[in-house]
C-alpha positions in Angstrom: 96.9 -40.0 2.3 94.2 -37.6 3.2 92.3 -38.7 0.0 92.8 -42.4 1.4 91.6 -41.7 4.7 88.2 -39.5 3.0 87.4 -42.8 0.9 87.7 -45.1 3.5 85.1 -42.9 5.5 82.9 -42.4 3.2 82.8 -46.7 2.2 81.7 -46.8 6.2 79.4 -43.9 6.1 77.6 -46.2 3.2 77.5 -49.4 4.9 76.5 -47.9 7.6 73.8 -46.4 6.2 73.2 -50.1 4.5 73.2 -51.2 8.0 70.2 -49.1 9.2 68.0 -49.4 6.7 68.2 -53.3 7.1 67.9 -53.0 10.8 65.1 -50.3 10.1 63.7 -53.4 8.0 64.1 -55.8 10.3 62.6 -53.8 13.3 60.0 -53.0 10.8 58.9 -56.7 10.6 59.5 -57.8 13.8 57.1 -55.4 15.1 54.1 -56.2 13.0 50.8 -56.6 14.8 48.6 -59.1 13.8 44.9 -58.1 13.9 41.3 -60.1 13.9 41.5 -59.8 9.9 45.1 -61.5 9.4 45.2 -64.2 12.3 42.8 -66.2 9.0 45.8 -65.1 6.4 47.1 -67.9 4.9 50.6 -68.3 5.5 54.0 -68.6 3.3 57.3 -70.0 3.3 59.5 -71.6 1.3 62.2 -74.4 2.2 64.7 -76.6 0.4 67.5 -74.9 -0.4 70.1 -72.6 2.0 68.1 -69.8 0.7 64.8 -69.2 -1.2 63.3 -66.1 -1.5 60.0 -64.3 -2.3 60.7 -62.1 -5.7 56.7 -60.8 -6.1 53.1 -61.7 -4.8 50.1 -60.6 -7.1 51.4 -57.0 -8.2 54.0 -56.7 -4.8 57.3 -56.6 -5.7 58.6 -58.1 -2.4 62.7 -58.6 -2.9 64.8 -57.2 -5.7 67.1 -59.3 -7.2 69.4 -57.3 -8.5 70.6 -55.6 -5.2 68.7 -57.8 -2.4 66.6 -55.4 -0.6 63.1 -55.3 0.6 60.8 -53.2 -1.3 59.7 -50.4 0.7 56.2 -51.2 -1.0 56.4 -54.7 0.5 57.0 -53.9 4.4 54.1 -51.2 4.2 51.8 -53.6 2.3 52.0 -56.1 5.5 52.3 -59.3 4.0 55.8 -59.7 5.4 56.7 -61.8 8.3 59.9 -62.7 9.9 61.3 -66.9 10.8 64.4 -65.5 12.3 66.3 -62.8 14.0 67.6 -61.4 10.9 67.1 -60.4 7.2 70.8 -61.6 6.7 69.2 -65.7 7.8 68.8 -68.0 5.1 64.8 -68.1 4.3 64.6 -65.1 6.9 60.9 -64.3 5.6 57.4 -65.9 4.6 53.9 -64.1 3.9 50.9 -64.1 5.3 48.1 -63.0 2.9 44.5 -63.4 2.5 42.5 -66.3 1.6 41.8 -66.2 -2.5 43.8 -67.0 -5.6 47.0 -65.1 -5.6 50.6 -65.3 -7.9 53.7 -65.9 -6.0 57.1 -65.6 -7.7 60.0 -67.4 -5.9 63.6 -67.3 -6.6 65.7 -70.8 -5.1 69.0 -71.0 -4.8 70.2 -74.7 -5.4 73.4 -74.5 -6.1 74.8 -71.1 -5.3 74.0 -67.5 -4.6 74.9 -66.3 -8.4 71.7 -69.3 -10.0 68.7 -68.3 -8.8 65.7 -70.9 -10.2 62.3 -69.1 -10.3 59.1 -70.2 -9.9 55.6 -68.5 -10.6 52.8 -69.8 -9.0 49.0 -69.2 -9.1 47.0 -70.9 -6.4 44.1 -70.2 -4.4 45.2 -70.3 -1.1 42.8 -71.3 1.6 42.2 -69.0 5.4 44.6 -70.3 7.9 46.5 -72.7 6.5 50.3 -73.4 6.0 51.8 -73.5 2.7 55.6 -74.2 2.0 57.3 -74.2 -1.3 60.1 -76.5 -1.3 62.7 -77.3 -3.3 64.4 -80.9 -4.4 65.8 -82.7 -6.6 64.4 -85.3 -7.5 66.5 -88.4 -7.4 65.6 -91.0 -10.5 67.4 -94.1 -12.1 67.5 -93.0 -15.6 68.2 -95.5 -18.1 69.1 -94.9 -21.9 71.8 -93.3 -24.0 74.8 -91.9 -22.0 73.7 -88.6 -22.9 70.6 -89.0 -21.2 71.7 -90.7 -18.0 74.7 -88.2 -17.7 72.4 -85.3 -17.4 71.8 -83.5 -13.9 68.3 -84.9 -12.1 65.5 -82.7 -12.4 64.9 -79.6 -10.0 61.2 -80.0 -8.2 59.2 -77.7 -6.4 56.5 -79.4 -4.3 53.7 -77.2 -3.1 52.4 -78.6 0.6 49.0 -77.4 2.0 50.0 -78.1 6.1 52.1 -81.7 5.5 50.4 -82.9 2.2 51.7 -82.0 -1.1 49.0 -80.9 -3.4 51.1 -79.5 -6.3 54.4 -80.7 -7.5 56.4 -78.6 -10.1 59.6 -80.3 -11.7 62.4 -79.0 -13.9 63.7 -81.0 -16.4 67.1 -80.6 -17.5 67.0 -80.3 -21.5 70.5 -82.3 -22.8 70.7 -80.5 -25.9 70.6 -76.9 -24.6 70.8 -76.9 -20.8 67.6 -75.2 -19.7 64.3 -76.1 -18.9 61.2 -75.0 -17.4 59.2 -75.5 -14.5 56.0 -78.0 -15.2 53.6 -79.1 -13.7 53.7 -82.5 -12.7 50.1 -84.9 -11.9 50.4 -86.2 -8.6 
């Protein structure tokens, strides 16, 4: 019984401990200052899907996806910014990073929390604008072979720079193996 009652304190010592490090997080963001050089950032968010999230920007690993935890490198570096009240919020964060051409990484979650789709972006992102990420599918009348029409409809990602779309990525789904690859679609 006694070895019962030890393991059962030490599972709440460690989500405890869980517990503080997101809330250090979280306070952590929430209290970010924003100075003369970042009010001209250009800011980042993604939308869509229950959650998306930001997996890496340039050489900033932001999220990892194996355990789902802020980077300790991505608080410190600044870019991070909070929507909502918690980390635990579906598309709790966005960026907000400098003017220039930067890679953004981007994992969606369409369907459920165990298929994550990602994206990798390179853009040049313009000073103090608003750029969203969001996710779709896109909703076509196929016509053809029974094989072709029964397929899903393609996953997009449309890029918008304030509330025009400049870029538009799509997903095909490939009917004889099941995966595909984000391309870039002429708009």
């Amino acid at each position: 019984m006694n070895k019962l009652f030890g393991r059962l304190a030490l599972l709440g010592a460690f989500a405890a401990a869980l517990t503080a490090c997101q809330s250090i997080n979280t306070a952590q963001l929430k209290n970010v200052k924003e100075t003369e050089s970042t009010k001209n950032n250009a800011l980042i968010y993604c939308a869509g899907t229950d959650d998306c999230e930001f997996e890496r920007y340039d050489q900033i690993r932001i999220l990892d996806a194996a355990n789902q935890r802020l980077q300790k490198s991505a608080v410190k570096s600044g870019i991070l910014r909070m929507r909502t009240k918690s980390l635990q919020d579906p598309n709790a964060l966005y960026l907000s990073v400098p003017a220039g051409q930067h890679e953004v990484v981007i994992r969606f979650y369409p369907i459920s929390k165990d298929k994550a789709e990602q994206l990798h972006v390179i853009h040049k992102f313009n000073a103090g604008q608003r750029y969203t990420f969001k996710m779709y599918r896109n909703r076509i009348k196929q016509q053809g072979s029974l094989l072709n029409v029964s397929a899903p409809d393609p996953l997009c990602v449309d890029l918008k720079q304030e509330h025009k779309t400049i870029r538009r990525f799509c997903k095909p789904y490939n009917v004889l193996n099941g995966l595909g690859e984000f391309v870039e679609k002429k708009l």
